[in-house]
NUDREN-303942 format. One record per residue: residue in one letter; x, y, z of N, C-alpha, C in turn. Coordinates in steps of 0.02 Angstrom, whole numbers, padded with zeros to 5 digits, always signed. Layout:
! NUDREN-303942
aXYZXYZXYZ ...
! end
This chain:
! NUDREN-303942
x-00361+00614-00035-00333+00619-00103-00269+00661-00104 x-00268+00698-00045-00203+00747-00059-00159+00706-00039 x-00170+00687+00020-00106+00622+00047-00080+00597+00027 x-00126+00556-00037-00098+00509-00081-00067+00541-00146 x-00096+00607-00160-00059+00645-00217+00025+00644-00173 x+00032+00672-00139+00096+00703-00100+00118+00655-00077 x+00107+00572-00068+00146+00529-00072+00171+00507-00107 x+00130+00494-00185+00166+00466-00223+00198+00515-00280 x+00192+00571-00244+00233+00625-00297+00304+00604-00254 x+00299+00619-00179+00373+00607-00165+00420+00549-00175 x+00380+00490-00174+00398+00426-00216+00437+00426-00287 x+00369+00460-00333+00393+00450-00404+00476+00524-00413 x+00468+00552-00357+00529+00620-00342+00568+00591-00358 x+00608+00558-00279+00643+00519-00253+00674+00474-00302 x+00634+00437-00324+00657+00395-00374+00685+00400-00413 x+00676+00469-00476+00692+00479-00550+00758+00522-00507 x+00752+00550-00464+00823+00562-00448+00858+00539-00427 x+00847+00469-00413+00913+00412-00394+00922+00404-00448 x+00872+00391-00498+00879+00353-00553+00943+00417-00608 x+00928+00460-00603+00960+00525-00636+01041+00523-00596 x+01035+00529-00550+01093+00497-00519+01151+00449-00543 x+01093+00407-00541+01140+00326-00573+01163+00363-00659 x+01104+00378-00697+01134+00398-00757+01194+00446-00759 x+01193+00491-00729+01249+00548-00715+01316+00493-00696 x+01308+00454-00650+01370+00412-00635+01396+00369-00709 x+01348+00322-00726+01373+00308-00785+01388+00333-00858 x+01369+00411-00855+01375+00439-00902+01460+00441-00883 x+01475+00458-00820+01541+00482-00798+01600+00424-00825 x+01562+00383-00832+01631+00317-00854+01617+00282-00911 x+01549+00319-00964+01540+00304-01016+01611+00285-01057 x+01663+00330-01055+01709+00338-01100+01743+00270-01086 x+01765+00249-01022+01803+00193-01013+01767+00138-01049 x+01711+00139-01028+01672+00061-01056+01683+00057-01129 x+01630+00119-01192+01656+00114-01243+01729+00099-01259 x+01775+00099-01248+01835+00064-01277+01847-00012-01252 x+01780-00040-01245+01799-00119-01219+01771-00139-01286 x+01796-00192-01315+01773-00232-01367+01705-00277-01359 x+01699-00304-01288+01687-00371-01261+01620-00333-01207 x+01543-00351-01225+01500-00336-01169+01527-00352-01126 x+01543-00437-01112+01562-00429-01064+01601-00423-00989 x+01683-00390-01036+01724-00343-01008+01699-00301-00992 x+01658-00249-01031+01635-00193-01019+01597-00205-00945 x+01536-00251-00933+01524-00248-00873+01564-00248-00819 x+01619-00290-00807+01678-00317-00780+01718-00234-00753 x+01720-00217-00821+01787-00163-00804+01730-00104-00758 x+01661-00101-00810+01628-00023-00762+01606-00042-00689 x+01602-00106-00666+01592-00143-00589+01650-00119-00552 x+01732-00149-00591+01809-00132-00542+01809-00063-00556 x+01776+00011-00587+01780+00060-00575+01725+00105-00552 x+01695+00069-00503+01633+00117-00455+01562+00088-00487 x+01582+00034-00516+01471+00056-00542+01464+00082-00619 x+01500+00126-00627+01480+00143-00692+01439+00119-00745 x+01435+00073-00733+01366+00046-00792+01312+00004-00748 x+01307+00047-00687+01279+00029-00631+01186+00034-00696 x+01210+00097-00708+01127+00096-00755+01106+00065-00806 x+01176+00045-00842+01143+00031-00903+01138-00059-00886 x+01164-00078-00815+01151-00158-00796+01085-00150-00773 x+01039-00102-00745+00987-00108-00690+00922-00056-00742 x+00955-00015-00782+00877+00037-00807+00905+00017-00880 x+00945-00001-00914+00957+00017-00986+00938-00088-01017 x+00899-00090-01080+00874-00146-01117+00913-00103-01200 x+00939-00146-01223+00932-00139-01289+00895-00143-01334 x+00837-00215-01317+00786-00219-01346+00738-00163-01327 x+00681-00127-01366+00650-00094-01341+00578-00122-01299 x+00561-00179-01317+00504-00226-01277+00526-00208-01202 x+00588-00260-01200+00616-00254-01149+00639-00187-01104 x+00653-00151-01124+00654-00087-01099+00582-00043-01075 x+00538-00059-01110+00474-00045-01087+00434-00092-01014 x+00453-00145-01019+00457-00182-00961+00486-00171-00916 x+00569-00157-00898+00597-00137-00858+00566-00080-00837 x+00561-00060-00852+00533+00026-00837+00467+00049-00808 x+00431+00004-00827+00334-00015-00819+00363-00060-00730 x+00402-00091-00721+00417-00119-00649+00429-00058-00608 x+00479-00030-00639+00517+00029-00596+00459+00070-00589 x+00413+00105-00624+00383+00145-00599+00342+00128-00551 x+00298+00063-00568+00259+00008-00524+00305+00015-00437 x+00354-00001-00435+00402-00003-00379+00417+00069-00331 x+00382+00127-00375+00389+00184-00348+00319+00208-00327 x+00275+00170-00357+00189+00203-00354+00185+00156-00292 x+00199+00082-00292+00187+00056-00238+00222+00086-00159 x+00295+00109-00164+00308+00130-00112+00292+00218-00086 x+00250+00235-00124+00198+00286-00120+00147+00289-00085 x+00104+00219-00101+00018+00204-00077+00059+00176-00014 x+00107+00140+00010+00116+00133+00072+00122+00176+00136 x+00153+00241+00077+00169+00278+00153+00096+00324+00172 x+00060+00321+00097-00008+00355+00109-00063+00324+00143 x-00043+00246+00149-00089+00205+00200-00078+00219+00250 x+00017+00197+00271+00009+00229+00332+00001+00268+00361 x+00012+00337+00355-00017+00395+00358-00095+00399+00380 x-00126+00368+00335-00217+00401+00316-00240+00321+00371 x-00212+00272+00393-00251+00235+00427-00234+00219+00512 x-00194+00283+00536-00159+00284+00606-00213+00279+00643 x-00203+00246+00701-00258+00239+00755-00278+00321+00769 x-00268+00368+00764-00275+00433+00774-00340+00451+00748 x-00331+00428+00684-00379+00447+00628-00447+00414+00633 x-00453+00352+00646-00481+00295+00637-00539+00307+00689 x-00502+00308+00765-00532+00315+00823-00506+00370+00869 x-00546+00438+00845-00532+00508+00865-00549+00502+00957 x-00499+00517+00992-00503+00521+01058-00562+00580+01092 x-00544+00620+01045-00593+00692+01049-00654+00660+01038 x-00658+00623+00986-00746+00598+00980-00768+00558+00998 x-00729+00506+01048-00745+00461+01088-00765+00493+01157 x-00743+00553+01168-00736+00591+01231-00802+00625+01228 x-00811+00671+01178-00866+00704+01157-00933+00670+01162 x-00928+00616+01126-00990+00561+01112-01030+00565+01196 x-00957+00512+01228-00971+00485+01300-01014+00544+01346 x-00982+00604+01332-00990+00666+01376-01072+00666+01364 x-01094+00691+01301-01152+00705+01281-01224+00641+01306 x-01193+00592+01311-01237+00518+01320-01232+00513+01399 x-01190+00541+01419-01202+00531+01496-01247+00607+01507 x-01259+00644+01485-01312+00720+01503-01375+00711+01469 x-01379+00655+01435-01434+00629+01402-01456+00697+01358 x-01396+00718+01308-01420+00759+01266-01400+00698+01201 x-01454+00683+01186-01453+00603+01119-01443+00654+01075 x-01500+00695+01061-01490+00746+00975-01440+00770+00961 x-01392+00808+00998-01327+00822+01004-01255+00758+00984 x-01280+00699+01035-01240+00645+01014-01252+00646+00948 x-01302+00615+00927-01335+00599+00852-01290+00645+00808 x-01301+00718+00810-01282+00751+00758-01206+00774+00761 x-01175+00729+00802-01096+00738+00837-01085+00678+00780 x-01104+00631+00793-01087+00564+00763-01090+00570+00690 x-01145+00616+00673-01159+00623+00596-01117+00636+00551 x-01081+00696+00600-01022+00763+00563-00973+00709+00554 x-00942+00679+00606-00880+00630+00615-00870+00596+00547 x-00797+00611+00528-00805+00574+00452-00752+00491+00475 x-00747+00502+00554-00695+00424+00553-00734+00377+00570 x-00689+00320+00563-00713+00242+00593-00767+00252+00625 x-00744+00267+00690-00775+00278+00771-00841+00302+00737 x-00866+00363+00719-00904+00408+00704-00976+00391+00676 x-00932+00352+00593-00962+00320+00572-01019+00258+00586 x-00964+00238+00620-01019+00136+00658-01075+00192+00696 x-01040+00214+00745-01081+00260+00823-01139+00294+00805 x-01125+00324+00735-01179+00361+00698-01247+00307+00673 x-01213+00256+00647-01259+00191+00602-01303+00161+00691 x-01267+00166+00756-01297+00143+00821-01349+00187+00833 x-01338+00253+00861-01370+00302+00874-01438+00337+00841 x-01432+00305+00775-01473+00312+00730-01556+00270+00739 x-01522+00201+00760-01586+00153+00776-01608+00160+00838 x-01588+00200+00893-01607+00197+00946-01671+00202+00967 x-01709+00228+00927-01801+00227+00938-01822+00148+00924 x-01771+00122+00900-01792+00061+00871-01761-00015+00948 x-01729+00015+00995-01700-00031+01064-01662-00039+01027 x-01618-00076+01095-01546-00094+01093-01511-00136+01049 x-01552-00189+01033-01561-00254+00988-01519-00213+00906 x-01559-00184+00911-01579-00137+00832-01514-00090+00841 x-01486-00067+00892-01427-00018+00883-01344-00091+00912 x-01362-00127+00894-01317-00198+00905-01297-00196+00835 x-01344-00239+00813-01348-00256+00743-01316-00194+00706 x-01347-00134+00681-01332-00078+00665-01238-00065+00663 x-01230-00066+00745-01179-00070+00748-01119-00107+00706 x-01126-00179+00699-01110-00231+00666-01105-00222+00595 x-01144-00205+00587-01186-00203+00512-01134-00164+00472 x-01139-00109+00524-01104-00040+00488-01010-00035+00510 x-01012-00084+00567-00940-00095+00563-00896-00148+00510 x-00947-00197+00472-00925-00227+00430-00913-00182+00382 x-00961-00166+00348-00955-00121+00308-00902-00056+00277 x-00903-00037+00349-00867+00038+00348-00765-00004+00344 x-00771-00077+00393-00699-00104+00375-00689-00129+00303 x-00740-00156+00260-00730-00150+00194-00687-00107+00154 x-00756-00042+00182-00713+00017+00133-00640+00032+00156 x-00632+00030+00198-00571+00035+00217-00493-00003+00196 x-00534-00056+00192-00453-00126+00165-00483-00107+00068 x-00523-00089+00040-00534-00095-00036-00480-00072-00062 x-00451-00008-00033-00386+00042-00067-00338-00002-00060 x-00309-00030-00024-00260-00078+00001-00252-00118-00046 x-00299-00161-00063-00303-00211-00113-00240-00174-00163 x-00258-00109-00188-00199-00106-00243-00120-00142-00220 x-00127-00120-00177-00034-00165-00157-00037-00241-00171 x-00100-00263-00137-00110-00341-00158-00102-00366-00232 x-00143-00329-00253-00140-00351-00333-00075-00328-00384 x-00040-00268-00354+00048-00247-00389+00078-00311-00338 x+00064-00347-00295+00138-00384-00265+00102-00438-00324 x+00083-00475-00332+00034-00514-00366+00063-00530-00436 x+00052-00451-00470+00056-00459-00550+00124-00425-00557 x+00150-00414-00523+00230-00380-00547+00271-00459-00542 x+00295-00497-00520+00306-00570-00525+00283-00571-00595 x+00223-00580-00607+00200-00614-00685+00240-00551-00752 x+00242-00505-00730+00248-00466-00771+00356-00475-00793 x+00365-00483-00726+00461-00520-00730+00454-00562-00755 x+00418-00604-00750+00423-00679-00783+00398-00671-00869 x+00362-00632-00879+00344-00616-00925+00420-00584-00975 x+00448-00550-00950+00523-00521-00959+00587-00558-00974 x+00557-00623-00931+00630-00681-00913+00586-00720-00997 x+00552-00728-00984+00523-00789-01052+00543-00741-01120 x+00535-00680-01129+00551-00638-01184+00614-00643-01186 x+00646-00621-01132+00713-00605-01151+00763-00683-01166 x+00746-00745-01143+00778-00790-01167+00737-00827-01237 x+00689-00801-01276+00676-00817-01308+00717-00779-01385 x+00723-00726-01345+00780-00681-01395+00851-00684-01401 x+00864-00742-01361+00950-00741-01336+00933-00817-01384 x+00891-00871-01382+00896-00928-01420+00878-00912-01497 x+00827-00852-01524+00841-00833-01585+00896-00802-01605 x+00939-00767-01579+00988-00747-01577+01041-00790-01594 x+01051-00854-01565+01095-00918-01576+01057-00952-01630 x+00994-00959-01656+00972-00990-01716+01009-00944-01779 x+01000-00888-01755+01016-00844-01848+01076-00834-01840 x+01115-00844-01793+01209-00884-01787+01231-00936-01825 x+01170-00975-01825+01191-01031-01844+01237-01081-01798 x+01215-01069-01731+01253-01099-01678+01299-01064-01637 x+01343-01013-01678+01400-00982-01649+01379-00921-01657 x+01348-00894-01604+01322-00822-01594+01380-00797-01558 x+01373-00712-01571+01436-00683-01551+01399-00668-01466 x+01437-00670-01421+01417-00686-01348+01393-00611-01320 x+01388-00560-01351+01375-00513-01351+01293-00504-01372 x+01287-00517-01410+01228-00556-01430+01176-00572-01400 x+01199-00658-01379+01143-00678-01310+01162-00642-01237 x+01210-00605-01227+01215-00571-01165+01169-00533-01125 x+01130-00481-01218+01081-00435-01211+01010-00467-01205 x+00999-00528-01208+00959-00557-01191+00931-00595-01130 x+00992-00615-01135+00994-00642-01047+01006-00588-01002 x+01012-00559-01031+01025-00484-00953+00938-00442-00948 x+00921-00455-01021+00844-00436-01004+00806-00486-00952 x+00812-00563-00975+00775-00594-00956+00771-00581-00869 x+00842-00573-00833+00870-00556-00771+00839-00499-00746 x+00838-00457-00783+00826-00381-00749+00776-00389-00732 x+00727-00422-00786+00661-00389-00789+00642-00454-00731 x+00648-00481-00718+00654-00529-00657+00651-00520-00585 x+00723-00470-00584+00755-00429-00537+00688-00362-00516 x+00670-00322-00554+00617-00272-00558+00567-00301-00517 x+00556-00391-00554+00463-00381-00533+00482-00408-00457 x+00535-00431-00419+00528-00437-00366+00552-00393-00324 x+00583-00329-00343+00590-00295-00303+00512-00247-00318 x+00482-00251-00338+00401-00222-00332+00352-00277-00293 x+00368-00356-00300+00331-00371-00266+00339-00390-00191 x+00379-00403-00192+00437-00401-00110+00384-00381-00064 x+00432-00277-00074+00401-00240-00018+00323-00218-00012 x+00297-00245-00075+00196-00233-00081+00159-00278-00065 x+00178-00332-00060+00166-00387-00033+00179-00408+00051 x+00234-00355+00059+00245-00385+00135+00196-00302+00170 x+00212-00227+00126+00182-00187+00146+00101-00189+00154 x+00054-00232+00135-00012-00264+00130-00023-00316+00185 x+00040-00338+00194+00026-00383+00266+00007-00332+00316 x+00066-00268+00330+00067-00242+00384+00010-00224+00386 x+00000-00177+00347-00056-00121+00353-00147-00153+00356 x-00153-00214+00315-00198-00254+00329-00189-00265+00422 x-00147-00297+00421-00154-00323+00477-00174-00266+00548 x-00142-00216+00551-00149-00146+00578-00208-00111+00580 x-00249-00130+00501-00324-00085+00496-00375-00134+00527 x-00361-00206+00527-00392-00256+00575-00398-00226+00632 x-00359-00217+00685-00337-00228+00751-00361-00142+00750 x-00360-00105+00724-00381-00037+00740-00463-00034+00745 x-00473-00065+00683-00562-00065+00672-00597-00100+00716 x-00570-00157+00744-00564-00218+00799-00570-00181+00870 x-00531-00146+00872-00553-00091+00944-00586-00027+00940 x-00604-00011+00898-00666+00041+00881-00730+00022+00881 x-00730-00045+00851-00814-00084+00871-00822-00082+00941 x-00757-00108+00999-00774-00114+01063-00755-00041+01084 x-00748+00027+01061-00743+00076+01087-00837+00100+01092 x-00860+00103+01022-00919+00107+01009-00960+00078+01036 x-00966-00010+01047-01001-00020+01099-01015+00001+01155 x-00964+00027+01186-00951+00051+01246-00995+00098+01248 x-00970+00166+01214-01004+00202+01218-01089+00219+01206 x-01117+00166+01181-01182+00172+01162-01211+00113+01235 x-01156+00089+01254-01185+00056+01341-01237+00081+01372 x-01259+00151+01382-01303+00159+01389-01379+00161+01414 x-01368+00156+01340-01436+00129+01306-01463+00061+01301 x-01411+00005+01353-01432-00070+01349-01478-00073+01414 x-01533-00119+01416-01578-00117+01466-01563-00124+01536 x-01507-00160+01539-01478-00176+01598-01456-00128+01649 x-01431-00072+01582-01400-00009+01609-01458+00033+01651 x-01494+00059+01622-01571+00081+01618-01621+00047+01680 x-01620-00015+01692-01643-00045+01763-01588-00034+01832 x-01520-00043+01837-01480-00024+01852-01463+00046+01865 x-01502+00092+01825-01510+00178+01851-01575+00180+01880 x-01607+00162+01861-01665+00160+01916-01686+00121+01962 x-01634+00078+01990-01649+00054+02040-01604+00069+02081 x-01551+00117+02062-01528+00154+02110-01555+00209+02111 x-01595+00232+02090-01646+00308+02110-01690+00269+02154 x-01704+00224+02140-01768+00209+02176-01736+00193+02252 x-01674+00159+02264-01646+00155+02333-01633+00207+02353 x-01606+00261+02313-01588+00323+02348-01653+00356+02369 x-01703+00341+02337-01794+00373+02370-01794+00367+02427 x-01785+00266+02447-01817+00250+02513-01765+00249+02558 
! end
C-alpha cells in the first residue's frame, strides 16, 4: 500500500506540475491572444508564438460538462501511470521468487529439518513461499496430496496477483467510452449551436464545440493507449514469473516424491553391502 501511495502521489506530482507549467506558459501570452477577434486566429497566432494556448487547446472547455470530462481523463491518465510503476515495482521477479527462500527452503529439506521448512514457508509472504507453504503443509498426507496442493494454491495465489492489474484493464477499456462520450456531447453542442443561429452561427461558436468533442477524444486515448498496452506487459511478466516459481517449488519439495526416497535408500543399502 505504501508503494502504491508513493506511486501515484509521484504521478498525480508530476503531472499538476506540467500541467501548472503549461498554465504559467499560457498565462505568459494571454495578452497577445486576447486582442484576436477570431477563436480561430487566436489559436493560429498562440501556436506561431511558442504554444501559448498550448492549455487552453489541451486542459481548458468552455462548456463546463465538458471541462469536467477533460479533466476526469487527465487525472485517470495520471492514476493509471501511477499503478504501473507500482506494478512494476511490487511484481519483480525478486519479490515473487525470493532467492534467499528458495535457498533456505532447499537447505532445511535436504537436513530433513521439515518443521523448520514448514514454519520457514509459513512466515514467507511471496509467491514462492506461499504455493511451498500450501505443499509442505500436506505432506503427512504423500506426495499426490502435496502436487495437487501445490497447483491448487499456485492457481490461486496467481489470481490474487493479476486481480490489482485488472484496474489498468478496465481504465484502458472505459476511458475510450468516456472520449467518445465527450466527442458525442461536444458535437451535439456545436449542431445546437448552428440551430439557435438559425444556420449562420458565428464560427466561434461551433469551434468551442468541436474542440471539446476533439479533446475529450484526444484524453481518452491518451489514458487508454499506455493502460492498455501497460496490462499487456505486466500481465504478461506476472505469467512467466509465477510460471517459474511453480517449477522452482516443485523442485524444491522433490524430495518428498517416492522415487526420490527409493533412490536414497537404495543407495544406503549399496553402500551397506
Amino acid at each position: 500500500m505504501k508503494r502504491m501511495a508513493l506511486g501515484l502521489g509521484a504521478a498525480l506530482g508530476g503531472g499538476l506540475c506540467a500541467v501548472a507549467a503549461f498554465a504559467q506558459g499560457d498565462g505568459g501570452g494571454g495578452a497577445g491572444v486576447a486582442r484576436e477577434t477570431s477563436g480561430v486566429a487566436s489559436v493560429v497566432s498562440g501556436g506561431a508564438s511558442g504554444g501559448g494556448s498550448f492549455f487552453s487547446a489541451f486542459f481548458w472547455s468552455s462548456d463546463l460538462l465538458g471541462l469536467a470530462i477533460i479533466w476526469v481523463l487527465i487525472v485517470c491518465s495520471f492514476v493509471s501511470l501511477g499503478l504501473t510503476l507500482v506494478f512494476v515495482m511490487r511484481y519483480r521477479r525478486e519479490s515473487l521468487i525470493p532467492e534467499q527462500t528458495q535457498g533456505r527452503l532447499e537447505e532445511l529439506l535436504a537436513a530433513k529439518q521439515y518443521r523448520e521448512a514448514i514454519a520457514l514457508a509459513n512466515r514467507d509472504p511471496s509467491y514462492l513461499g506461499r504455493i511451498t507453504s500450501a505443499a509442505l503443509n500436506e505432506a503427512g498426507n504423500g506426495y499426490g496430496a502435496m502436487e495437487r496442493a501445490l497447483e491448487e494454491a499456485g492457481d490461486a495465489e496467481a489470481t490474487r496477483i493479476l486481480r490489482p492489474i485488472e484496474v489498468l484493464n478496465v481504465m484502458g477499456n472505459i476511458a475510450p467510452m468516456v472520449g467518445l462520450f465527450g466527442t458525442v456531447y461536444g458535437m451535439i453542442v456545436a449542431f445546437q449551436r448552428l440551430v439557435d443561429a438559425g444556420g449562420s452561427p458565428d464560427p466561434v461558436d461551433l469551434a468551442a464545440g468541436i474542440s471539446t468533442a476533439l479533446v475529450t477524444t484526444f484524453w481518452g486515448l491518451v489514458v487508454a493507449i499506455p493502460a492498455l498496452a501497460a496490462y499487456a506487459v505486466v500481465r504478461n511478466k506476472i505469467d512467466a514469473v509465477t510460471a517459474e516459481g511453480l517449477v522452482t517449488a516443485e523442485r524444491i519439495i522433490k524430495p518428498f516424491s517416492p522415487r526420490k526416497k527409493r533412490a536414497a535408500s537404495g543407495g544406503g543399502t549399496d553402500g551397506q553391502e
